[in-house]
Backbone as CSV, one residue per row, in Angstrom:
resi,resn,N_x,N_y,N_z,CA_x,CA_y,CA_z,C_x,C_y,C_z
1,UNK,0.822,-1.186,0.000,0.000,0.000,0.000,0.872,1.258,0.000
2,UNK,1.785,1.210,1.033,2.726,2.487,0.764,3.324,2.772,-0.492
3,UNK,3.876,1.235,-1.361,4.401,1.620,-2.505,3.446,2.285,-3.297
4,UNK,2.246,1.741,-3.194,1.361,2.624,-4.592,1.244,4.294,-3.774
5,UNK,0.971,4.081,-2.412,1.153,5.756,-2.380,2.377,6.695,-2.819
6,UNK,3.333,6.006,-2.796,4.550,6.888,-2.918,4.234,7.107,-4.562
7,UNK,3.908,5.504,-5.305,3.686,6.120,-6.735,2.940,6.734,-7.251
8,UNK,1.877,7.018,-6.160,0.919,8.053,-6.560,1.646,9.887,-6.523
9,UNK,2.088,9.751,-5.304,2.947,11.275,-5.398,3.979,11.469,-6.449
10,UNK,4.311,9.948,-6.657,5.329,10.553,-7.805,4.490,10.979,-9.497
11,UNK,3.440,10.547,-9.455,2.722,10.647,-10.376,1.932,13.121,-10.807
12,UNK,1.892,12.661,-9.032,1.423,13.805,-9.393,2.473,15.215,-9.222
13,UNK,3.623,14.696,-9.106,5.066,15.822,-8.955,5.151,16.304,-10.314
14,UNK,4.934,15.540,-10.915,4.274,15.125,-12.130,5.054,16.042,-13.719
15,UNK,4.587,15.215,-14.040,4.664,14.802,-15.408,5.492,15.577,-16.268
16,UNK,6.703,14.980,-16.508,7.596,15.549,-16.860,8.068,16.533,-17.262
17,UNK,7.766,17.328,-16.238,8.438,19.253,-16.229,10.340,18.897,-16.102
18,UNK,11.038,20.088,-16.566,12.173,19.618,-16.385,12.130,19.877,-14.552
19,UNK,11.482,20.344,-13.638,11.747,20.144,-12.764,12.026,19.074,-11.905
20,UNK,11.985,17.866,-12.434,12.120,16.693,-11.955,13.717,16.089,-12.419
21,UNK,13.714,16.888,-13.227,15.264,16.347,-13.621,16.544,17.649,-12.475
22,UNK,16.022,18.199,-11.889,16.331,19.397,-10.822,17.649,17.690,-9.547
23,UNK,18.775,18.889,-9.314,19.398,17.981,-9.057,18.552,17.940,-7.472
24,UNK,18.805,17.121,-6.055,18.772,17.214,-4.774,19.140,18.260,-4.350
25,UNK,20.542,18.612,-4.663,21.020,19.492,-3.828,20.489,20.944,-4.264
26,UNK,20.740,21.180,-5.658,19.393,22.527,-5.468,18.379,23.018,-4.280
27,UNK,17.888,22.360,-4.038,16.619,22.027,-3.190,17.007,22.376,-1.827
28,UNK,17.987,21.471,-1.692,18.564,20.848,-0.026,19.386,22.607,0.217
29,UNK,18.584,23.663,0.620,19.574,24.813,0.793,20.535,25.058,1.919
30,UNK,20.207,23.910,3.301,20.405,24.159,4.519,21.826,23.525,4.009
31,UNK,21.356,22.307,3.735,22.357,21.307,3.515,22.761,20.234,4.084
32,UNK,21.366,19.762,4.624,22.020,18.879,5.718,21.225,17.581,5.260
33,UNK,21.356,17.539,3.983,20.960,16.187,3.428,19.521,15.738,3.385
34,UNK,18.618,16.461,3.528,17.392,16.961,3.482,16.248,17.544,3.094
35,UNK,15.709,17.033,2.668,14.923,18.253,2.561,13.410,18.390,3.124
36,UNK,13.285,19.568,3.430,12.248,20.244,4.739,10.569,20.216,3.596
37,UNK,9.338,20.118,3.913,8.892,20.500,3.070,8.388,21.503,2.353
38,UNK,9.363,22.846,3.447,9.189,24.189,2.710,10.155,23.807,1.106
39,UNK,11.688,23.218,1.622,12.295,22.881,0.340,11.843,22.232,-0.776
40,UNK,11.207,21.435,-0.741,10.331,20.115,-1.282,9.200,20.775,-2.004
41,UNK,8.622,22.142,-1.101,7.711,22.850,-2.249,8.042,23.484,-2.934
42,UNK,9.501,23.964,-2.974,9.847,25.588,-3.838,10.340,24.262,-5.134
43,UNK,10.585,23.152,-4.878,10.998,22.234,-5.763,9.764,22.170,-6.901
44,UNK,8.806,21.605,-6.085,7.150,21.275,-5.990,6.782,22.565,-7.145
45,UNK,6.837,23.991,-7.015,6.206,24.743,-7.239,5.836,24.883,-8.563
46,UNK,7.054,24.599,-9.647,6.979,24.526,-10.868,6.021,23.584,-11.279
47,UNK,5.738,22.517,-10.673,5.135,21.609,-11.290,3.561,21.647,-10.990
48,UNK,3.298,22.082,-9.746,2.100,22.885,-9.937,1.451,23.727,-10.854
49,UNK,1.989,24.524,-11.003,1.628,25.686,-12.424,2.013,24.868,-13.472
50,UNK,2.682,23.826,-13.995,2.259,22.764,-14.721,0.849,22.343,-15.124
51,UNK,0.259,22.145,-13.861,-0.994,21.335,-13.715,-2.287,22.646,-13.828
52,UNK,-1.958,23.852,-13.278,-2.799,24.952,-13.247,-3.013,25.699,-14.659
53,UNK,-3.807,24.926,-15.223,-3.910,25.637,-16.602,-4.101,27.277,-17.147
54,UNK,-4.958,27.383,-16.127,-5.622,28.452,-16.414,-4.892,29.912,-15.602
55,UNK,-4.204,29.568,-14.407,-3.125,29.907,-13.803,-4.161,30.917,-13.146
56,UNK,-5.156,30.484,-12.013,-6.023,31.131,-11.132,-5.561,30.642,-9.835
57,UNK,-4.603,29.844,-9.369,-3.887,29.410,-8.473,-4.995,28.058,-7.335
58,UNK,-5.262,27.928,-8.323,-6.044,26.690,-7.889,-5.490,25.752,-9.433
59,UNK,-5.967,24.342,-8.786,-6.271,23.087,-9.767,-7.496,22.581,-9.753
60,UNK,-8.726,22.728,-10.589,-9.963,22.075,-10.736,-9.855,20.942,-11.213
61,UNK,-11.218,20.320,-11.171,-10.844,18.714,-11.477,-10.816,18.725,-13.084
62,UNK,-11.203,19.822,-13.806,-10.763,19.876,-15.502,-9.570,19.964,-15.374
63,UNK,-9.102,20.940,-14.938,-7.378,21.057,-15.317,-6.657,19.858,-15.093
64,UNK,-7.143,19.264,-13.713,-6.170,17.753,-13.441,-6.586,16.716,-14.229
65,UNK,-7.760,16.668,-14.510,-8.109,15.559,-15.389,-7.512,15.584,-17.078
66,UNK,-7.170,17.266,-17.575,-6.489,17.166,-18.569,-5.259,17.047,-19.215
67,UNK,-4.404,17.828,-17.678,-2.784,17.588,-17.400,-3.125,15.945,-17.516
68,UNK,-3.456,15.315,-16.508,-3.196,14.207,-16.422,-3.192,13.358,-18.105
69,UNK,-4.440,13.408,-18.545,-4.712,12.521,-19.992,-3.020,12.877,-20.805
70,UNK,-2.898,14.504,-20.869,-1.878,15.088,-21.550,-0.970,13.882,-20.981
71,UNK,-0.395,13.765,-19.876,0.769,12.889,-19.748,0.861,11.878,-19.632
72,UNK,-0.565,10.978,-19.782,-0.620,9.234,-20.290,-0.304,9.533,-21.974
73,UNK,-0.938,10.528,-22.424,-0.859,10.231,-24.343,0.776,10.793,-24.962
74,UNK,1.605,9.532,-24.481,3.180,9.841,-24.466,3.172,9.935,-26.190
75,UNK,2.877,9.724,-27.152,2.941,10.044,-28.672,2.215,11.311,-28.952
76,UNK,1.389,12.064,-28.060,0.772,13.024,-28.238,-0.204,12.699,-29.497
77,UNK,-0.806,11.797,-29.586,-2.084,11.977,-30.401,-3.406,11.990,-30.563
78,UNK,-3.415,12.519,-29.180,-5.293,12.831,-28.392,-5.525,11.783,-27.899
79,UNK,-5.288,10.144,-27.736,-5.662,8.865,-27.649,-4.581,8.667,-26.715
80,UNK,-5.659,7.534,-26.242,-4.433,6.783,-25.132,-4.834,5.211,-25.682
81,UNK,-3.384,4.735,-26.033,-3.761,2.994,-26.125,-3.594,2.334,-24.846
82,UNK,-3.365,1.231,-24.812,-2.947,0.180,-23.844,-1.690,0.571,-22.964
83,UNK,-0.643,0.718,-23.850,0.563,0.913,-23.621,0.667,1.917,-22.661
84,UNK,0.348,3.219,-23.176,0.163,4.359,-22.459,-0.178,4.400,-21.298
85,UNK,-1.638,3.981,-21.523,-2.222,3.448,-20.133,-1.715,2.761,-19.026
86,UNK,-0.745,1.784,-19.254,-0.042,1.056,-18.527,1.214,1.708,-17.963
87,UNK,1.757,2.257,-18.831,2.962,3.121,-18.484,2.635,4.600,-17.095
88,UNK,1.397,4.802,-17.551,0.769,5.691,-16.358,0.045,5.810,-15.024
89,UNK,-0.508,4.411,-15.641,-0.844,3.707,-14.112,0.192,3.630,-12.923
90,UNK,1.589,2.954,-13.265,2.349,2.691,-12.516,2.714,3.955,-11.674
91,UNK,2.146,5.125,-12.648,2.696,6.178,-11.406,1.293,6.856,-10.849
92,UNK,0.046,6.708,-11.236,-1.338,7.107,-10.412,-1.534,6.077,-8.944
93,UNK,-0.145,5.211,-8.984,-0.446,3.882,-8.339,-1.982,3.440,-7.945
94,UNK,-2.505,3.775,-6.569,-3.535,3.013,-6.295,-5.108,3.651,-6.793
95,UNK,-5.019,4.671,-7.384,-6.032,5.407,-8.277,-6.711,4.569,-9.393
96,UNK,-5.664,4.068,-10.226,-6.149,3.822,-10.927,-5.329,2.532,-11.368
97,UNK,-5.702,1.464,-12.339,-5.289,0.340,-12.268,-5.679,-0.108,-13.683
98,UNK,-4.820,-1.376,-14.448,-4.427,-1.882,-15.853,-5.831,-2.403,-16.011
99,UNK,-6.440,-2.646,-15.306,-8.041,-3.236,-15.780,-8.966,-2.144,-15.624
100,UNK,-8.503,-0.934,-15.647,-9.428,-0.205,-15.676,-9.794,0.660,-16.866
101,UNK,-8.229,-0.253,-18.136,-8.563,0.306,-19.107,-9.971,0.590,-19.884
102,UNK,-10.287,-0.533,-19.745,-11.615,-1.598,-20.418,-12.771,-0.535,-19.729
103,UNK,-13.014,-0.140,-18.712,-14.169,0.181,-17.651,-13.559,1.866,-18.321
104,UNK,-12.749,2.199,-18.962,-12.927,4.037,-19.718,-13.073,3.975,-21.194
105,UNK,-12.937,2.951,-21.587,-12.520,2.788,-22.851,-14.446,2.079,-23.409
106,UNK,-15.633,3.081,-22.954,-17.020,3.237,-23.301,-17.447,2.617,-24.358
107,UNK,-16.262,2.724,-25.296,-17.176,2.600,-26.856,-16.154,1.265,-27.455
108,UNK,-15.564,0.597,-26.327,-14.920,-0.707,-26.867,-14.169,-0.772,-28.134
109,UNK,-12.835,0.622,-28.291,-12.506,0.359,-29.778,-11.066,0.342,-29.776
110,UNK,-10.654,0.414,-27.919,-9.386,-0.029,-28.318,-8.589,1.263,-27.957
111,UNK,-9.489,1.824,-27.174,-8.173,3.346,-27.479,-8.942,4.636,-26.770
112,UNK,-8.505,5.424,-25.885,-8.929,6.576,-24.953,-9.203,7.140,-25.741
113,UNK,-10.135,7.854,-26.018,-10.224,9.945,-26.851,-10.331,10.565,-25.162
114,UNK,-10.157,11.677,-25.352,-10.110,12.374,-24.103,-11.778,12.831,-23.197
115,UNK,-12.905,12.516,-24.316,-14.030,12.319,-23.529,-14.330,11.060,-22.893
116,UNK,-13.448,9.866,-23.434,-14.013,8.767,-22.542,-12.984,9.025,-21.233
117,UNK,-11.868,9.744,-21.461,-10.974,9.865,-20.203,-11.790,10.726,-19.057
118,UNK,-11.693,11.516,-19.496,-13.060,12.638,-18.793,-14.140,12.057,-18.226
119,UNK,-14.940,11.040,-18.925,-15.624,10.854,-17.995,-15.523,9.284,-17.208
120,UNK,-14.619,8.636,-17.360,-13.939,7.622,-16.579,-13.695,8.487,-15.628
121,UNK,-12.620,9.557,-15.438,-12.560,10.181,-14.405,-13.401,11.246,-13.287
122,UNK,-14.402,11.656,-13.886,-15.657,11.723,-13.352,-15.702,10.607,-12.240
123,UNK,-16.002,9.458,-12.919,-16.588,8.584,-12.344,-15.717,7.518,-10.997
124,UNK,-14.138,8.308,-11.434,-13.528,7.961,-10.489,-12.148,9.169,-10.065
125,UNK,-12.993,9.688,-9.152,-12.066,10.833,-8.783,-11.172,10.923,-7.520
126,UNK,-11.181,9.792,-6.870,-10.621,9.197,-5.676,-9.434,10.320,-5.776
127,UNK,-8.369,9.907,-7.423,-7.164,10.543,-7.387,-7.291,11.907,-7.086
128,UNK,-7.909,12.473,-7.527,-8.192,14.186,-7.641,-8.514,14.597,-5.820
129,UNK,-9.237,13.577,-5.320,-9.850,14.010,-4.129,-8.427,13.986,-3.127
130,UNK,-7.763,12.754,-3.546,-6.532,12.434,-2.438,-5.469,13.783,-2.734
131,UNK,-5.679,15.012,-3.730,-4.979,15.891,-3.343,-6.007,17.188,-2.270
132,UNK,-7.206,17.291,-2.735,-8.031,18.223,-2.711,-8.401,18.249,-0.982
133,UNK,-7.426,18.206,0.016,-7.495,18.041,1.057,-8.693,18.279,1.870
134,UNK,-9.311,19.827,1.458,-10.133,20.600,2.219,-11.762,19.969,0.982
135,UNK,-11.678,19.441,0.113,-12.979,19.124,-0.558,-13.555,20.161,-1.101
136,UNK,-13.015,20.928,-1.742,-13.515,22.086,-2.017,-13.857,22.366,-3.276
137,UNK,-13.205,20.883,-4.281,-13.267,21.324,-5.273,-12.221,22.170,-6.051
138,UNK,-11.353,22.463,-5.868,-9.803,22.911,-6.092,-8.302,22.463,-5.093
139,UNK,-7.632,22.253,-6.121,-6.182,22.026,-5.284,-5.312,23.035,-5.472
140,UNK,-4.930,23.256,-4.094,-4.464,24.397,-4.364,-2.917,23.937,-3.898
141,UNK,-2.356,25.331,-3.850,-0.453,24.838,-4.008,0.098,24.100,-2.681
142,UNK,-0.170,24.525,-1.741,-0.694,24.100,-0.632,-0.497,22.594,-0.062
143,UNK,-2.132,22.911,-0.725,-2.365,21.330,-0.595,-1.774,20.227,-1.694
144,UNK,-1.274,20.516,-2.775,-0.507,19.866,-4.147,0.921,19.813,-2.613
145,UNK,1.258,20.606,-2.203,2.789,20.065,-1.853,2.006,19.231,-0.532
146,UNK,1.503,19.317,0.084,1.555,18.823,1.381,1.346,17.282,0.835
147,UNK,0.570,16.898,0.398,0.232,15.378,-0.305,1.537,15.071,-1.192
148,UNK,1.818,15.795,-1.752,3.070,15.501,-2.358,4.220,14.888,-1.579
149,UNK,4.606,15.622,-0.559,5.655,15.458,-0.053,5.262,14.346,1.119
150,UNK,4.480,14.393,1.811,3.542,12.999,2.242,3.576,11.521,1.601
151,UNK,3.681,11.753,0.458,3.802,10.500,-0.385,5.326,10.439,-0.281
152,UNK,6.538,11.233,-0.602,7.626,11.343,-1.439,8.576,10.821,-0.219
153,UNK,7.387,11.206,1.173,8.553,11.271,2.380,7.755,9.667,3.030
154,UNK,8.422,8.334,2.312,7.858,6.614,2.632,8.304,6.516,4.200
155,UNK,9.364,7.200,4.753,9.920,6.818,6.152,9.321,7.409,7.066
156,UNK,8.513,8.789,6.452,7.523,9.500,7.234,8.245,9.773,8.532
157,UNK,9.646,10.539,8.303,10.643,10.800,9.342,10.421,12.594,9.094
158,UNK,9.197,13.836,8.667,9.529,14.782,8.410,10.335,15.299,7.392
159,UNK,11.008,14.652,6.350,12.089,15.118,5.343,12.202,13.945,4.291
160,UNK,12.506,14.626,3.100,13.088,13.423,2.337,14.355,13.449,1.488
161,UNK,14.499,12.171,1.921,16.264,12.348,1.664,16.795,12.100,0.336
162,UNK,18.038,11.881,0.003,18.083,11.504,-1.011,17.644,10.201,-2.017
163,UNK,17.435,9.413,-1.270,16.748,8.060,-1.470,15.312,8.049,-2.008
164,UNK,14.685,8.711,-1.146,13.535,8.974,-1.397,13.062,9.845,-2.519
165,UNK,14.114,11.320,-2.753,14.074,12.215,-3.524,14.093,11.248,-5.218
166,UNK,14.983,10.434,-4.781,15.586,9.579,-6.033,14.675,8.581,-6.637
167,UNK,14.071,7.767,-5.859,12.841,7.068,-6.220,11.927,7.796,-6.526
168,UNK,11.191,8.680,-5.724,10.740,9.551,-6.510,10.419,10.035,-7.557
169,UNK,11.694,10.459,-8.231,12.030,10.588,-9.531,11.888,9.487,-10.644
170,UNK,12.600,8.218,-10.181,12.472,7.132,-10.887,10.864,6.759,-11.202
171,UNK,10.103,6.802,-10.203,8.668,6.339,-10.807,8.214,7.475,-11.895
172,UNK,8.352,8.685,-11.493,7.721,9.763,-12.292,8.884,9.555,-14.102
173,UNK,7.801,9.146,-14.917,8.047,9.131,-16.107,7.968,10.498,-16.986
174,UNK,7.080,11.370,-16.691,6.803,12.338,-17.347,7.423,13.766,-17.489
């Protein structure tokens, strides 16, 4: 269970901004091999406004539901196949799952358009909610780092180290 949470945060640090390719020590300003999750958000921050389309400093469940599709459809061609799907799961970890292709994929033809994604995710918004702390219907930066770094930090010792920073990284494909 922890692993799919951690791959869920790594999912939503998300999707391959170059901020993920950002070394540790950037981050780590104190230096003591660490990082705090004030550090962890200024890391965090870019990749938020990633996800904030509209850049009103919130994330609605359109914007996340479309960042997200955007970074399963790794060929960029509006569709998500199998492949895709699979490759993205591993980092929504316990959200969402390889048999759930079939249960979005409405019209049985083999392949996402972004309205059957849309409303698969409608229908399962667990992921969206596990950032949306306060239920409000927006995620805000806030709450994007606090869940973030919650997931990122598996030893749940207050900080995450380089290990963690590093796996991290490794699940997040995008």
């Amino acid at each position: 269970m922890k692993t799919f949470k951690g791959t869920l945060l790594a999912i939503c640090m998300i999707f391959g901004t170059a901020v993920y390719a950002q070394d540790f020590n950037t981050y780590d300003r104190d230096r003591d091999g660490n990082l705090s999750q004030e550090e962890f958000g200024e890391r965090n921050n870019s990749t938020y406004q990633d996800w904030d389309a509209n850049r009103d400093g919130n994330i609605d469940s359109d914007e996340f539901s479309e960042t997200a599709f955007n970074n399963f459809d790794a060929n960029r061609d509006g569709n998500l196949d199998e492949n895709e799907w699979n490759d993205g799961v591993g980092a929504a970890g316990e959200y969402l799952r390889a048999s759930d292709y079939d249960t979005f994929d409405a019209n049985r033809d083999g392949s996402l358009d972004a309205n059957e994604w849309n409303e698969g995710m409608r229908n399962n918004n667990e992921w969206f909610g596990a950032f949306d702390g306060n239920r409000d219907g927006n995620i805000t930066n806030d709450e994007w780092n606090q869940r973030s770094f919650s997931q990122w930090d598996t030893d749940r010792d207050g900080s995450i180290n380089q290990n963690e920073y590093d796996s991290g990284n490794q699940i997040n494909t995008w």
